[in-house]
N, C-alpha and C positions, 0 to 999 in steps of 0.2 A: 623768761616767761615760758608756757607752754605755748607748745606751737599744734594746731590741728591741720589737717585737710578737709576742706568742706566735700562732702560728698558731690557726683552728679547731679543728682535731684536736687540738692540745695542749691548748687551754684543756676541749674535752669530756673530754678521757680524764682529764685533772687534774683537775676538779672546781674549777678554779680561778673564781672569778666573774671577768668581763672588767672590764679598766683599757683607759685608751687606750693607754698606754706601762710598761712595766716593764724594770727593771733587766734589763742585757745576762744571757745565759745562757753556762754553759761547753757547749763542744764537744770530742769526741774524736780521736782518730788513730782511722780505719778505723771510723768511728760504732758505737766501742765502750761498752759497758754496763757500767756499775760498781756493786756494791753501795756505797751512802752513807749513811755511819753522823755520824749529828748527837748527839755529847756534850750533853745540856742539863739531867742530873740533879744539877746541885751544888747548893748548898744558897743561892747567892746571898747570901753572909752581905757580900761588899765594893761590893755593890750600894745598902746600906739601906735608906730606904721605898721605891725603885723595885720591891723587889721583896718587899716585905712582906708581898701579897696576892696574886703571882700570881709565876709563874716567871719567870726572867728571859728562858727563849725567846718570854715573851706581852708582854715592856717594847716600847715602839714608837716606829720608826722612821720620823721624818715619818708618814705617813695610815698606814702600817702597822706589822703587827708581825716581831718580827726574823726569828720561824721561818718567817713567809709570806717574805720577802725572801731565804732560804735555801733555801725550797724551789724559788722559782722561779727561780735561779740553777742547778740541775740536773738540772731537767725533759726537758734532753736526750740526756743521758745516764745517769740514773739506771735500774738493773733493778730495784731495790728502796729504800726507805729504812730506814733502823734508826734510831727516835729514844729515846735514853738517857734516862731520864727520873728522876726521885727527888723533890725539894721540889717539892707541890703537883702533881704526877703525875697525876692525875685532872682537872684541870683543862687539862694542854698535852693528853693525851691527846684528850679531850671534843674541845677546839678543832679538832685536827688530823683528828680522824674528819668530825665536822662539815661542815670548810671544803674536804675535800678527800675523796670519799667513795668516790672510785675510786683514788683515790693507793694504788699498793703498799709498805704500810706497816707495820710492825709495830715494837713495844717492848720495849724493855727495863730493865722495872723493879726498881728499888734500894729497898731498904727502907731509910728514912733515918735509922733508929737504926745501921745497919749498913755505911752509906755510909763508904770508907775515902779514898780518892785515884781519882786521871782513871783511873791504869793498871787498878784492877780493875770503873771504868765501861766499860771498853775490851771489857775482858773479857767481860762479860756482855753486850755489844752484838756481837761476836764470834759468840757461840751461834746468831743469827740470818742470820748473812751466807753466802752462796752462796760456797764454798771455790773454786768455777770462773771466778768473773771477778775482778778485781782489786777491792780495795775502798779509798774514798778516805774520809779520818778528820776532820772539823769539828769546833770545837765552836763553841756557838752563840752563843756571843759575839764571832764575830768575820765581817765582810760583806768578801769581795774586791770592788772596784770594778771591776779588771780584767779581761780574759777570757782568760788564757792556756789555751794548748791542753793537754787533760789526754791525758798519755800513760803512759807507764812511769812505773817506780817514781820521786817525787820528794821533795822539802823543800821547801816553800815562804816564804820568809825577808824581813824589812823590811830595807832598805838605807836606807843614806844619803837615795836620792834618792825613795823612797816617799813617797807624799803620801796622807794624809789625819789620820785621831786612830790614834794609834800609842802601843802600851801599851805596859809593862814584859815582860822576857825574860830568860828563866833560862839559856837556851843561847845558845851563837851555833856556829858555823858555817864549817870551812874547805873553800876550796875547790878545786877544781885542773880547767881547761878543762870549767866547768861540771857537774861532779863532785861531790857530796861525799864530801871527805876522809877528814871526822871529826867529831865533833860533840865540841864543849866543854862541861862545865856550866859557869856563874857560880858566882862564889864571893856574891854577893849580886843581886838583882836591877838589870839594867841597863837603860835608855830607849834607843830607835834615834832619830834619828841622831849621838844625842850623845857616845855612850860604844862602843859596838861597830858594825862595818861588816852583820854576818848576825845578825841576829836572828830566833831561831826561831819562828815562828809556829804557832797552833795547825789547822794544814791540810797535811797528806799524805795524801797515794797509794802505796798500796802494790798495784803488782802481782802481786804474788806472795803470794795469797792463803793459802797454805797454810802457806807460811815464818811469815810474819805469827801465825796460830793457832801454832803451834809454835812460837816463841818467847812470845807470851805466856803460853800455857799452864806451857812448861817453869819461867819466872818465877814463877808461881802457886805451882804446887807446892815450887817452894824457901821457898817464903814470901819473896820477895824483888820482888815487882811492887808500886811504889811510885808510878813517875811512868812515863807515856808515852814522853815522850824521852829520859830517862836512860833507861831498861829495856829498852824494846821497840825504838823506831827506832837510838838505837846500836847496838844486834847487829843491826838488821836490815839497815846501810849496810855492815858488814862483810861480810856474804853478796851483797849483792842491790845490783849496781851502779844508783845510788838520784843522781839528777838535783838540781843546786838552781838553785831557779827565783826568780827574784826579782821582787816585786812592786810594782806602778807604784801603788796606789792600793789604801786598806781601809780601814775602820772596827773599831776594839779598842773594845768600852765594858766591859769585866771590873769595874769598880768604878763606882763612883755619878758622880764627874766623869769620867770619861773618857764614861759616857752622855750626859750635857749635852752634852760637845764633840760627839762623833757624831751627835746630833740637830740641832743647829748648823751641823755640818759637811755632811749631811748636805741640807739647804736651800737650800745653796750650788752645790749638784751642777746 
């Protein structure tokens, strides 16, 4: 993977402590600022004892942890962060104040007797995001290696030729002169590159901030918000001419082996 140096000023205003080298960072079109909202309140149940005692945005990646390898992936673009939070929520919380004490930050917490599906973590990470810049959606189980340019609305997808630990996928993905088409669901969960060409990842950018809340909202209130990409980004690619970008290089660890491969793979880099 590419490797950057954060500059001085970043490392001050981040609160970040200094590495020699850290994982490459994304950059914008026109050094625009996005609200970045990190998914990390699930419950960790296909993790096992990686995450018995601590979230899985705190399990770690070679000498660090996953949510530091995430945050510093967007350092240079980020106006805000929103981190979703629910099992053990006091704890990423604690961390992230801590380790980063000037990071513009704020949460959104899930009561975990209450905790339903990703779309209405979405939701509630939604209430804090600035409706004026576009907001790009993670969750924290998953590290682009790559650095593609973040711009307008997009989908970001495993291919055939993607390299790294690459997990299971519910959607995939058509597309037309880099376009999305249309999003499919699976009728069962499928592996890239074995069984589908797009497989959908859990990383989009939505520029159009406001579409975005208005559709999940309107989902809410039918009682009908269930899942992220079935729900919310399907109606949002029929509105909102929405980019698919396909990815050279990530790490998936959503379950207990796929973390060993990534920790693995990840040493290799």
């Amino acid at each position: 993977c590419h490797l950057l140096q954060f500059s001085e000023e970043t490392r001050k205003s981040s609160g970040l402590e200094w590495t020699e080298k850290m994982l490459g960072q994304f950059y914008s079109d026109n050094d625009e600022k996005f609200n970045v909202v990190i998914l990390a309140g699930g419950l960790g149940t296909r993790m096992g004892t990686a995450s018995d005692y601590i979230p899985k945005a705190l399990t770690s990646i070679g000498s660090q942890r996953a949510i530091d390898l995430m945050i510093s992936k967007f350092l240079l673009i980020a106006n805000r962060f929103v981190v979703g939070t629910g099992w053990h929520a006091d704890l990423l919380e604690s961390y992230i104040k801590g380790r980063y004490p000037n990071l513009p930050v704020t949460f959104s917490r899930e009561d975990v007797a209450e905790m339903e599906n990703n779309g209405t973590s979405l939701l509630y990470a939604l209430d804090q995001v600035d409706s004026r810049r576009g907001t790009i959606v993670s969750f924290c189980d998953l590290l682009m290696l790559s650095n593609p340019m973040i711009g307008g609305s997009a989908i970001y997808l495993a291919v055939p030729e993607t390299k790294g630990v690459i997990g299971t996928f519910r959607h995939s993905v058509t597309v037309r002169d880099k376009t999305v088409e249309r999003i499919e669901p699976l009728d069962s969960p499928k592996r890239v590159p074995d069984e589908i060409d797009n497989g959908v990842i859990g990383f989009f950018v939505f520029h159009n901030t406001i579409l975005l809340k208005e559709i999940a909202y309107s989902m809410a209130r039918l009682h009908k918000l269930t899942d992220i990409t079935t729900d919310i980004v399907s109606r949002y690619v029929e509105i909102e001419k929405t980019g698919a970008v396909p990815v050279d290089a990530l790490l998936e660890f959503g379950d207990e082996t796929d973390l060993m491969k990534a920790r693995a793979a990840w040493e290799s880099y």
